[in-house]
N, C-alpha and C positions, 0 to 999 in steps of 0.2 A: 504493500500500500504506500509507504512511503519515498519507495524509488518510482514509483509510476508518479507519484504528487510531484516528486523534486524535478521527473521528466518533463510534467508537463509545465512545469514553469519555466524550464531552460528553452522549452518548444516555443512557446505562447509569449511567454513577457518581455523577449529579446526581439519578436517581432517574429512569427511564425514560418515563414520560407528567406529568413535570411539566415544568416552564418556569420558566428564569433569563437574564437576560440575555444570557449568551454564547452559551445555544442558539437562541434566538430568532434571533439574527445570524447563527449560522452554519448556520443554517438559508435564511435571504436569498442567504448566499452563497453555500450549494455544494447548499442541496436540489432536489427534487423540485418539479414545477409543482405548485400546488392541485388539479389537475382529476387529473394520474398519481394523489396519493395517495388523492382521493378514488372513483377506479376501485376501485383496489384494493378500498376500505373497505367498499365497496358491494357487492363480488365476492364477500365473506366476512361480508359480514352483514347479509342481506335477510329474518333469520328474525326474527318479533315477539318470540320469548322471548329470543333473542340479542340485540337492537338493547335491549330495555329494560334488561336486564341488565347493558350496557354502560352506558345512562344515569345507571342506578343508582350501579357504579362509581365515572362520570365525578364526579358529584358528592362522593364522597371524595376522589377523587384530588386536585381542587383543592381542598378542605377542606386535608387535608394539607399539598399544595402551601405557601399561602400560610403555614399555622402554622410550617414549616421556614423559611419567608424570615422571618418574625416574628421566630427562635429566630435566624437566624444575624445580624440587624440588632441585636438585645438585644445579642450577643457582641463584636461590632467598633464597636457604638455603645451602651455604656450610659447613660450619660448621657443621650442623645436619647428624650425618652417622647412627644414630638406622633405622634401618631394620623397625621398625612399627612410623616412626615418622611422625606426623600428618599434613601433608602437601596434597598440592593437588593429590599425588597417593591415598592415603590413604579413604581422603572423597570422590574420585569415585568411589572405589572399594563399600565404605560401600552404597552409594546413589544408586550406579547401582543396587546393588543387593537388594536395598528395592525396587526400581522400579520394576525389573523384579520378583518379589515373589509377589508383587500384584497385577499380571498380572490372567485372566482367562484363563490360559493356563493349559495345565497338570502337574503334580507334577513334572514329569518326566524332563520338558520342563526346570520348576521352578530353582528343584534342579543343574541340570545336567551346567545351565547356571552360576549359582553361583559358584558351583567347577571349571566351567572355567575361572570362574573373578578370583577366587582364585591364580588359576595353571597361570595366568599375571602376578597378583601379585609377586608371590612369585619367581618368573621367570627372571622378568624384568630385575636384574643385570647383569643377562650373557646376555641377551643380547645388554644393552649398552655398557660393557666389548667390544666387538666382533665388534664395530661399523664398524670400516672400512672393515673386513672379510665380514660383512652382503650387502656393498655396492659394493662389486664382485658378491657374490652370488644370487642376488635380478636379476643380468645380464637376466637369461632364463625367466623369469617373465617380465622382461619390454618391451622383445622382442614379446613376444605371444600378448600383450599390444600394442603393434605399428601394430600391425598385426589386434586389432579391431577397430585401431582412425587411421589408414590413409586415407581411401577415406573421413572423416572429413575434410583433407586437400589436397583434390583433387587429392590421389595416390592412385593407385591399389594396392590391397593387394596382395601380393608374392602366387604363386600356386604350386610353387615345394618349395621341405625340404633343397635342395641346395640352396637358397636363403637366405630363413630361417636362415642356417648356415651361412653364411658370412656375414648377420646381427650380428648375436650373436659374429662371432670371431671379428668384428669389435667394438662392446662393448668389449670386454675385451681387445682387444690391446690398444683404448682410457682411460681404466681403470689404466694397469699397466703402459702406458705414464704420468697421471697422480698422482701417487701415490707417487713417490718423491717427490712434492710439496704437500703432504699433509700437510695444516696448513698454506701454505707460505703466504698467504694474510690476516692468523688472524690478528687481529687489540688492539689494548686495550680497556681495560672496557669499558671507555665510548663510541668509537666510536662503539666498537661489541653491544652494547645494541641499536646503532641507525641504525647498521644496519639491527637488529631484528628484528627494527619495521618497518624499509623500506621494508622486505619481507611478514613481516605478511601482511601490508596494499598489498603490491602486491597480496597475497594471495586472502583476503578480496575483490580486484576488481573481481579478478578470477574466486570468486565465486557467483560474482553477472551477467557476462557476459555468458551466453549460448550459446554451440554451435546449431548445426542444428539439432542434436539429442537432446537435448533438456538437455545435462549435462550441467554443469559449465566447463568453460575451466579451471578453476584448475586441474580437473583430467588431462588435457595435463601438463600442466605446470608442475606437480608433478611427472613427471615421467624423467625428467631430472635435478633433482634438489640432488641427489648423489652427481653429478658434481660439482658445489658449494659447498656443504657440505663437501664434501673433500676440497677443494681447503681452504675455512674460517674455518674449524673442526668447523663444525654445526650440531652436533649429532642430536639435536631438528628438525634439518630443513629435516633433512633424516627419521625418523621416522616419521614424520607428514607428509610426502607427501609417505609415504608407505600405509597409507591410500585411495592416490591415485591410486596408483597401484593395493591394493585388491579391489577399484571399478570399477577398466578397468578390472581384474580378472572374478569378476562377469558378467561383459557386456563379456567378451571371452565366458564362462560359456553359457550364454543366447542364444548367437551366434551357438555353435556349438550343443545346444540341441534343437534348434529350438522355445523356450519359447521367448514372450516378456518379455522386462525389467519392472521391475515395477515402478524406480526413473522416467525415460524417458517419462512414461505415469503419474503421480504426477500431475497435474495442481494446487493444494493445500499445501502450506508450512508445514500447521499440518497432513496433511496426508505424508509429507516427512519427518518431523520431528523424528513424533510417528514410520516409516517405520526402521531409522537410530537407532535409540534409543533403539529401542525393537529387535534390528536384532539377536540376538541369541538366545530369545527366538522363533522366526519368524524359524531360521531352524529348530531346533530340537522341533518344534510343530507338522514342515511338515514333520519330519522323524518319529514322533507317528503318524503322521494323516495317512500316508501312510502304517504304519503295521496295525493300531484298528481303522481308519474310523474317523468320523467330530470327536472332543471331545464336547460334548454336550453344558456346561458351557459357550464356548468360541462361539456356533453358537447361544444362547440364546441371549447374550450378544448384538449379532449385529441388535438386536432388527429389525429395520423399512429401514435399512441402502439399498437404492433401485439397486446398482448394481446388473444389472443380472446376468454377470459374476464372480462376488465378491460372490452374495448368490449361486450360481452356484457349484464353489466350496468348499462353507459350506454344502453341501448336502441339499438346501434350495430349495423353489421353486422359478423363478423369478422373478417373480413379489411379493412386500408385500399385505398385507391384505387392507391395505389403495387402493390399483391399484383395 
């Protein structure tokens, strides 16, 4: 009980499909094999508009990613401005990308994921530079987003585009009301570092509390957390709940391809863990699977593992040799 609690807060509170060093590690230690997570992944998402949708994602999500490690190395190291200085961006970049190269995926999967930790990396400045510009522009995202977690909260989802639209002109006119107070409730050192951690632990419950669909209410809670972030200039707190955002992405994604989710069906921490961890190798496995078929390697690998819909989509039979 208490290592699925501790999992799912290094999963959820750190921002769900991003990557720091301690989840990278304890992912090594307590996850899922490569080939379990990537059944799954494959199980629930063989549709073309789902798989690209997710690509789409993938690529904020490490945008994101990295601009939050940028934002939290500025804070614990001001002083330090070299471009490769070895703070916490640095060793996830380097950990992510041993994790995912010694994955049973394809070269293709391998390399293609590294060049995109890279293209984070190297990325990241512009856009913590851009922070407040990103917290207008994130607006059509969060809107498509309310539109798959309302009936969560007992409202019906909007069925005309004229709805849709004065949702959205409503986010931006609350946007540009608030943008003159950008900043006006920062506080000083000390008190900004407790209020840090008064959000993190908010975070932290967030992501121990489940809705009905079986997410963490962090992904709610992170989707209106711009708002504060302007209001204290909380670059951290806005890139780390954009995490949230490209998980309600993927649940849009799901929704309108008609695929289940595959977090929502998890009942296993290390199979949510190894799911979060390995997610870019996870798309671009299922965009070679879908041109060249199973990759051999990676259906080998899933040895005995008795999902039937899991070996289903390994090109397996259902039942193993044990049944």
């Amino acid at each position: 009980m208490l290592l699925q609690t501790l999992t799912h807060i290094i999963i959820y509170a750190g921002g769900t499909f991003y990557a720091q060093p301690l989840k990278v590690v304890w992912n090594a230690a307590v996850g899922s094999r490569y080939a379990i997570a990537y059944a799954h992944f494959r199980r629930d998402h063989s549709d073309p508009l789902n798989v690209w949708l997710h690509a789409a994602v993938m690529l904020l999500q490490v945008a994101g990613n990295f601009a939050l490690l940028e934002v939290i190395d500025s804070m614990w190291m001001p002083q330090q401005e070299k471009f490769f200085s070895f703070g916490i961006t640095s060793i996830t970049a380097l950990l992510w990308m041993t994790c995912l190269l010694g994955t049973t995926s394809p070269l293709f999967a391998r390399i293609s994921s590294c060049l995109l930790i890279a293209c984070g990396f190297f990325t990241r400045k512009f856009f913590t530079a851009h922070f407040v510009s990103l917290t207008l522009a994130q607006a059509p995202l969060e809107i498509a987003c309310f539109w798959l977690l309302m009936p969560e909260h007992g409202l019906p989802r909007p069925n005309s585009v004229k709805t849709m639209v004065f949702m959205l002109l409503g986010r931006l006119a609350l946007w540009k009301f608030v943008l003159p107070f950008y900043g006006y409730f920062a506080t000083s050192e000390t008190t900004a570092w407790i209020l840090d951690l008064i959000l993190v632990a908010a975070l932290a419950v967030g992501s121990l509390i489940r809705a009905s669909d079986n997410m963490p209410y962090a992904e709610h809670i992170g989707l209106f957390a711009w708002l504060p972030a302007l209001l204290f200039n909380k670059p951290w707190l806005f890139f780390l709940c954009g995490s949230f955002v490209g998980q309600a992405l993927q649940g849009v994604a799901h929704e309108i391809s008609g695929q289940q989710g595959t977090l929502p069906q998890l009942k296993d921490a290390r199979h949510e863990i190894a799911h979060c961890t390995y997610f870019p190798n996870l798309v671009l496995q299922t965009i070679h699977h879908s041109q060249f078929g199973p990759y051999v390697p990676t259906a080998k690998a899933l040895g005995d593992y008795p999902d039937p819909r899991s070996r289903l989509a390994m090109g397996l039979s259902k039942t193993t040799a044990a049944d």
